[in-house]
N, C-alpha and C positions, 0 to 999 in steps of 0.2 A: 227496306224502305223504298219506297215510289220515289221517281223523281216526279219536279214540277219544273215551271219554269217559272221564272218573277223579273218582271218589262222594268229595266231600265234605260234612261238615255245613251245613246253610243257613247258619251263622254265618260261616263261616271262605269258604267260596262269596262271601259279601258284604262279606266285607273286600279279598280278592279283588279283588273288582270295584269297589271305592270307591276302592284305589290304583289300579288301573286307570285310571277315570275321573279321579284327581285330576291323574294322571300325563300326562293325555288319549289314553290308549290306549284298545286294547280289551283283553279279558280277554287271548285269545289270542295278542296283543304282550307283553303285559305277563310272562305266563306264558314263556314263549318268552325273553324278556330276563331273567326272573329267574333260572332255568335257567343263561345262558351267565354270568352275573354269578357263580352259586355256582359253577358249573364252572370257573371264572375262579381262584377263590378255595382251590380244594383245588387246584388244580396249583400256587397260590400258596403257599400251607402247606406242601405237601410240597418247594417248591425251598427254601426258607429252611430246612427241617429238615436238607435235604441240604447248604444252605451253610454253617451255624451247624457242622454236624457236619467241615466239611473244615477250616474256618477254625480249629478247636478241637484239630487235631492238633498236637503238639507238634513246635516245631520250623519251622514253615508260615512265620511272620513271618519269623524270619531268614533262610529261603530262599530267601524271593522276595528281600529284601532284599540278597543274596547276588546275586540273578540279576539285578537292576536298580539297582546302587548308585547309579544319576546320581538315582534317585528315588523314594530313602530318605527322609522325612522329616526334614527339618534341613538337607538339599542342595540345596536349590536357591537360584539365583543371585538371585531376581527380587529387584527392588527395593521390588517391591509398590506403587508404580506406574505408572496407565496411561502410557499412551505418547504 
């Protein structure tokens, strides 16, 4: 992979590089893991928007509970406890 470079202000360049260091990385670890953390994170937001929105149909609870009565809430056997 090519490098490039990308212009930031000296301040923001040094803070940068102070997590970096504190992290004991170098810039371009650090950069690079920051990166896959946000990109981590917006594929995170967008599945919870997608889960929130299916969970939120009407209808959804009783039908699964309909498809799995053995494990309906208030069904099961256990005695709660261990063995």
């Amino acid at each position: 992979m090519a490098d490039t470079t990308v212009k930031v202000d000296s301040e923001t360049r040094d803070r940068f590089a102070a997590v970096a260091a504190a992290r004991g990385q170098s810039m371009r670890a650090y950069l690079a893991e920051l990166a896959r953390v946000e990109e981590n994170q917006i594929a995170l937001s967008r599945a919870t928007a997608e889960f929130r929105g299916i969970i939120a149909r009407p209808g959804l609870a009783e039908a699964f509970d309909d498809a799995f009565p053995d494990d309906a809430p208030g069904h099961h056997t256990s005695t709660g406890r261990a063995a």
